[in-house]
Residue frames as qw, qx, qy, qz and C-alpha x, y, z in Angstrom:
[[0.158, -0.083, -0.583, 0.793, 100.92, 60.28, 104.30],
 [0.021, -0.758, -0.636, -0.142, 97.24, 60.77, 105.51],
 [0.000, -0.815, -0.157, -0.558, 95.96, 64.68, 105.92],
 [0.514, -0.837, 0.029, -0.187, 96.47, 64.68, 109.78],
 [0.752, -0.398, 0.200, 0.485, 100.24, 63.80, 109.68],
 [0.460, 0.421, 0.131, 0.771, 101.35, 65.85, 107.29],
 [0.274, -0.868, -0.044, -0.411, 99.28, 68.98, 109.54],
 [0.812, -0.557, 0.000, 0.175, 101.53, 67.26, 112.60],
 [0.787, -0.135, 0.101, 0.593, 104.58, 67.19, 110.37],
 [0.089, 0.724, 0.007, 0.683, 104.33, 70.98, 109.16],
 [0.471, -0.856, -0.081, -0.196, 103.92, 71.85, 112.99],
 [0.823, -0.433, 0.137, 0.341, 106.45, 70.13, 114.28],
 [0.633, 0.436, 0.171, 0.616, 108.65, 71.85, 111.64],
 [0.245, -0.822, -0.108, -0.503, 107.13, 75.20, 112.20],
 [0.613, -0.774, 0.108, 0.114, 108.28, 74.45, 116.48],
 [0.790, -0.163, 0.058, 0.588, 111.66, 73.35, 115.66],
 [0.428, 0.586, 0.194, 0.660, 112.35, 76.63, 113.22],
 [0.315, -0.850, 0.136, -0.401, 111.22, 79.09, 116.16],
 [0.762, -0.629, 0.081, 0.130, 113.52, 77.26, 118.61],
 [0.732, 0.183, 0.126, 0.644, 116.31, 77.43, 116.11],
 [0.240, 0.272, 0.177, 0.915, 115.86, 81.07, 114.94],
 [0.061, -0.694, -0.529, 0.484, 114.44, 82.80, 118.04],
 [0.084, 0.953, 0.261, -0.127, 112.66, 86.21, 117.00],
 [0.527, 0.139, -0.013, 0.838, 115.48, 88.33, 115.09],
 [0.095, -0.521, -0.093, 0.843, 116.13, 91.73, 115.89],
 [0.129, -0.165, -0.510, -0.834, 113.89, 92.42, 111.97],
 [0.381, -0.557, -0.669, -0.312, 110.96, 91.33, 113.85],
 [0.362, -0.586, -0.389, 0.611, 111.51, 93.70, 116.87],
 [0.150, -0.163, 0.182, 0.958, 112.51, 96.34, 114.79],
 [0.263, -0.471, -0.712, -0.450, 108.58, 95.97, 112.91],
 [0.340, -0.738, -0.533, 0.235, 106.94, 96.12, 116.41],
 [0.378, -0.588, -0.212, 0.683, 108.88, 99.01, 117.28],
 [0.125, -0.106, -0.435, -0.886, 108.23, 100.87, 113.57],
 [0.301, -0.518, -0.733, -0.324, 104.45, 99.94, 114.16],
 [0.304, -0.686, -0.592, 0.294, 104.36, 101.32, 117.71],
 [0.367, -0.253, 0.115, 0.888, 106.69, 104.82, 116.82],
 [0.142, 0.353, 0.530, 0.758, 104.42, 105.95, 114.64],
 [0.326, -0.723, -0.542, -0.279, 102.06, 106.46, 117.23],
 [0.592, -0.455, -0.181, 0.640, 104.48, 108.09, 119.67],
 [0.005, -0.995, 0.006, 0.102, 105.44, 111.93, 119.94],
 [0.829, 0.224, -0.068, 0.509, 108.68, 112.53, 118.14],
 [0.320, 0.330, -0.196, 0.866, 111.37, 114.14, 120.22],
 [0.361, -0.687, -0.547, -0.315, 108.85, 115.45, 123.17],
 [0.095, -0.593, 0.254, -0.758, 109.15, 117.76, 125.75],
 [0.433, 0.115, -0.827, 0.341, 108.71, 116.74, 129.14],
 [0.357, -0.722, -0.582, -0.118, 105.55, 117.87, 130.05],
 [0.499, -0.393, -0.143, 0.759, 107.27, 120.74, 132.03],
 [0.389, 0.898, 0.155, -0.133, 106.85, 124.29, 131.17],
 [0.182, -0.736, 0.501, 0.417, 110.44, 124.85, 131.20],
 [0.654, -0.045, 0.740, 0.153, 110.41, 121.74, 128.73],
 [0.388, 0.753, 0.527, -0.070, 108.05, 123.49, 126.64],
 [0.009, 0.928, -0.257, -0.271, 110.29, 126.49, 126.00],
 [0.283, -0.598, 0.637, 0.394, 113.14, 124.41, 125.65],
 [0.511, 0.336, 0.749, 0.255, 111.68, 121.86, 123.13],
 [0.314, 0.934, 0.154, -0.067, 110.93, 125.44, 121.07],
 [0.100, -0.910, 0.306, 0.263, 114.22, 126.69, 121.55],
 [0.400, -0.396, 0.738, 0.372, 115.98, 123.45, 120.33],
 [0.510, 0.304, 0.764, 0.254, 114.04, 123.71, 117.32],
 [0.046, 0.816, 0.016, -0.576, 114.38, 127.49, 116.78],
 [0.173, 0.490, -0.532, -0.669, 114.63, 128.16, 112.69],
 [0.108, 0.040, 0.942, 0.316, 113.38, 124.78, 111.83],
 [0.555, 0.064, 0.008, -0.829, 110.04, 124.44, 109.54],
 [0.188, -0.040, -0.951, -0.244, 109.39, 121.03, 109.76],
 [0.015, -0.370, -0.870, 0.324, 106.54, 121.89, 111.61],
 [0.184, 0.140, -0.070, -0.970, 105.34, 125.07, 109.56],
 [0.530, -0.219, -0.188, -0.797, 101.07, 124.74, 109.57],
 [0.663, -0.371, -0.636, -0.137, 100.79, 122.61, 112.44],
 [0.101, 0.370, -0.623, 0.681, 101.44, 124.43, 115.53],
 [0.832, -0.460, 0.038, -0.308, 98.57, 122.51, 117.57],
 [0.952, -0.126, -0.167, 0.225, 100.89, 119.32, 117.03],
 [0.529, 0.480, -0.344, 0.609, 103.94, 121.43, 118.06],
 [0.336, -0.503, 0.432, -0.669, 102.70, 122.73, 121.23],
 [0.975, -0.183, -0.107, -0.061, 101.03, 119.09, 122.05],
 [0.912, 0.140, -0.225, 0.313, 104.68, 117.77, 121.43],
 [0.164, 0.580, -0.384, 0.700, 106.32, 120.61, 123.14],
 [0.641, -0.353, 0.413, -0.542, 104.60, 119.31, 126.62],
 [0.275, -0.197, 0.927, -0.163, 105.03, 115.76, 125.95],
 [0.568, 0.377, 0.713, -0.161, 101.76, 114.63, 123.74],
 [0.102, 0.248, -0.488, -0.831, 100.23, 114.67, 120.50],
 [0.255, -0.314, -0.860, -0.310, 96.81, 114.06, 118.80],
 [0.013, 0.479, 0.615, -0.627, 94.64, 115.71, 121.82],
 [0.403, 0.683, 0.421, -0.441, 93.24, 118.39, 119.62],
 [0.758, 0.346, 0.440, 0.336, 92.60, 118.65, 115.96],
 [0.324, 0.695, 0.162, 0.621, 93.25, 122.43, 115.44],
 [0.330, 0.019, -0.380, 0.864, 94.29, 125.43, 117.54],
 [0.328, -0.228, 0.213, -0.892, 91.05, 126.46, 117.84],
 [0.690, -0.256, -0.673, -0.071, 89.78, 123.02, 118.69],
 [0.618, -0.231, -0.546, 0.516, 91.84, 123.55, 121.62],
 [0.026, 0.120, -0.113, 0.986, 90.69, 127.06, 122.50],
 [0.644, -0.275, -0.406, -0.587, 87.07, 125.72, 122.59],
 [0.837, -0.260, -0.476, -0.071, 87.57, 123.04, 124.37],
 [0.496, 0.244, -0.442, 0.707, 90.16, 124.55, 126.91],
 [0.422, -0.805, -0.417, 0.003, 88.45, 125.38, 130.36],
 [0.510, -0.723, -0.031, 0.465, 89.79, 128.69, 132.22],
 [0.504, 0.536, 0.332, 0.591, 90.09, 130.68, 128.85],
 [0.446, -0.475, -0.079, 0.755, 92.01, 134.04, 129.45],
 [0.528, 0.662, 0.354, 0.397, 90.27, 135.85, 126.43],
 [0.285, 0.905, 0.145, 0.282, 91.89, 139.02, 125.47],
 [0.416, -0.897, 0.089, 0.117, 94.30, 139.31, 128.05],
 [0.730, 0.559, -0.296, 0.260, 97.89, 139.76, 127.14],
 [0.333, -0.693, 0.454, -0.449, 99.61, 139.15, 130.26],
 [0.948, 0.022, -0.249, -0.196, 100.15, 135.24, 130.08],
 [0.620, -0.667, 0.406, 0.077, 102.29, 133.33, 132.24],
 [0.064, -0.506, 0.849, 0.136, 105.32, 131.65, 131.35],
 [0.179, -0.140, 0.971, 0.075, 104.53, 128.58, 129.36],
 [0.469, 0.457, 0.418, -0.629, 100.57, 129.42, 128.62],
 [0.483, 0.185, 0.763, 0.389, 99.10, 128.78, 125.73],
 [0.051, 0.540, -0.077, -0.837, 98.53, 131.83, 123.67],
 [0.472, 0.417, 0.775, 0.041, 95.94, 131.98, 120.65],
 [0.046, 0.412, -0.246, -0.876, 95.16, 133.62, 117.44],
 [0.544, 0.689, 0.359, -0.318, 92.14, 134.02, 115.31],
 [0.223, 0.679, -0.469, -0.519, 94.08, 133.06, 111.96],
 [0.311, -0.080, 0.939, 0.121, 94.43, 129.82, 109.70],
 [0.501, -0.016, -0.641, -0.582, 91.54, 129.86, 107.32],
 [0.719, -0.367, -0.181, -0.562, 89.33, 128.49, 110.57],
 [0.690, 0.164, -0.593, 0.381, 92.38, 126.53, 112.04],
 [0.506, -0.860, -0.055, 0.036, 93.53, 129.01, 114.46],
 [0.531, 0.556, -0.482, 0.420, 96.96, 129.64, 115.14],
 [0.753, -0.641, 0.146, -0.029, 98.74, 128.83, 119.21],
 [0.472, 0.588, -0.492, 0.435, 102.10, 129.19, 120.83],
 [0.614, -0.525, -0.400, 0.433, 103.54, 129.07, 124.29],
 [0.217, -0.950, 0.204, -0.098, 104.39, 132.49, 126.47],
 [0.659, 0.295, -0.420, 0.550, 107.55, 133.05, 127.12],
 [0.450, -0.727, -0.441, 0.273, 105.74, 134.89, 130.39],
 [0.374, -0.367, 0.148, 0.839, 107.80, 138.30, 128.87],
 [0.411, 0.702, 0.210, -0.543, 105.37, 139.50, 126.46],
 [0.389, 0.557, -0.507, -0.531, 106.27, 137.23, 123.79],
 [0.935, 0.038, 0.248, -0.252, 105.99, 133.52, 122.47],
 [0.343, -0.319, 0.848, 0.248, 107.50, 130.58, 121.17],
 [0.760, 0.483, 0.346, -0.263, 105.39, 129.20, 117.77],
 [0.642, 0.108, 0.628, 0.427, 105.54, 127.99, 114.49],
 [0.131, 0.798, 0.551, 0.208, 104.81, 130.47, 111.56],
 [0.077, -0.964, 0.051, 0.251, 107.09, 133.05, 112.51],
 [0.264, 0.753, -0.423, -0.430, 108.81, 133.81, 109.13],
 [0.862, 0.144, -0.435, -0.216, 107.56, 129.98, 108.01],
 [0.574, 0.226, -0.726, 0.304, 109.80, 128.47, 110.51],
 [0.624, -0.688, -0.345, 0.133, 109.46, 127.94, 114.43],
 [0.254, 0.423, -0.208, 0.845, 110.86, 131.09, 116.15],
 [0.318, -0.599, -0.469, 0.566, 110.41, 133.40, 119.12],
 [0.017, 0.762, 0.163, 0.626, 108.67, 136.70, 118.72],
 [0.390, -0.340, -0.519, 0.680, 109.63, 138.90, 121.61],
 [0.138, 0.802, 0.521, -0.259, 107.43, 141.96, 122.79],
 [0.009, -0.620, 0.198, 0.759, 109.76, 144.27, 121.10],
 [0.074, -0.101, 0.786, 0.606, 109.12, 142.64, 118.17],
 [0.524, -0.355, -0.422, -0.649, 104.89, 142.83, 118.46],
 [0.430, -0.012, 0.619, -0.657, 104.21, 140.73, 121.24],
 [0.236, 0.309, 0.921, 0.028, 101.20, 138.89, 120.76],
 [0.510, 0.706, -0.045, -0.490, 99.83, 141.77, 117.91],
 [0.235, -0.257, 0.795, 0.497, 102.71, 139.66, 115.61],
 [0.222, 0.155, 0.920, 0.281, 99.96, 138.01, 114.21],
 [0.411, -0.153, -0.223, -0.871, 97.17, 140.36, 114.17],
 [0.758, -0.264, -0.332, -0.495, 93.50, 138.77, 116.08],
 [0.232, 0.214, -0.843, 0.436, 94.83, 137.68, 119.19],
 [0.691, -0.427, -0.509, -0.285, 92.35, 135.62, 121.08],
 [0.734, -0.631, 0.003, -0.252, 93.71, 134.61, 124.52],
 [0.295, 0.372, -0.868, 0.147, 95.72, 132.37, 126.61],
 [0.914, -0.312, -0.244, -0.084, 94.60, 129.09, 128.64],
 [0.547, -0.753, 0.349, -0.112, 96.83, 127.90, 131.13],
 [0.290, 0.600, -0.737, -0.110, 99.93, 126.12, 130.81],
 [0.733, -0.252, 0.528, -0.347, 99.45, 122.48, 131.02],
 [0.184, -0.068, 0.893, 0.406, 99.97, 119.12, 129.36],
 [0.480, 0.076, -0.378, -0.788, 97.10, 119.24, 126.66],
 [0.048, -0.065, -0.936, -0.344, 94.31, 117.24, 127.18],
 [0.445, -0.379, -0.563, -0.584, 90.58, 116.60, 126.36]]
């Protein structure tokens, strides 16, 4: 067989095999591992109330203990926007420095982390939702410090879906 019929008969093989054995559900499942990774796992709904509630349904757990940027991202519905809690305090327009009076759902900031920062949501009651409270995500309430819990409180920004 010359070079350009065997290349004809491999194709033609090659078509019949995809018409036999359309795409299986292993080769969907790939795409969908490939795109997931890039996706926000378990997200809030971009809502403040969402925001609370994506804390609350994840009240004791530390799977997220030294990342509370990516917890508050994912608690609104995104992730990846900024690289540190004080990325996002820099870059965050309509900074609220010192005040402790944050609405419901705000983002609330500390001057801690070894240059990180630290950030939670208000609970608009003089207290927050964050990671980092006794290693695990929890709710500090003002009887319980308020936003002194942490010591170097910075601010709050407004409540919003996070981005650049």
């Amino acid at each position: 067989m010359s070079r350009t019929v065997k290349s004809l008969a491999v194709a033609a093989l090659a078509a019949a095999a995809l018409t036999l054995v359309p795409l299986t559900s292993e080769a969907a499942t790939t795409t969908e591992a490939a795109t997931s990774d890039l996706s926000v796992l378990s997200a809030g709904d971009g809502t403040v109330s969402g925001a609370i509630e994506w804390f609350q349904n994840r009240n004791g757990s530390s799977a997220y203990e030294g990342m509370c940027e990516k917890a508050v991202e994912n608690a609104y519905g995104t992730t990846g926007v900024w690289s540190s809690a004080n990325a996002h305090w820099n870059g965050a327009s309509s900074r609220h420095a010192g005040d402790r009076n944050p609405p419901r759902g705000a983002f609330v900031y500390w001057a801690i982390g070894g240059g990180y920062g630290h950030v939670g949501i208000s609970d608009g009651a003089g207290g927050f939702w964050s990671t980092s409270v006794n290693n695990k995500i929890g709710h500090v309430t003002k009887a319980m410090g308020g936003y002194g819990y942490f010591g170097s409180y910075r601010g709050w920004t407004p409540a919003a879906v996070p981005s650049k």
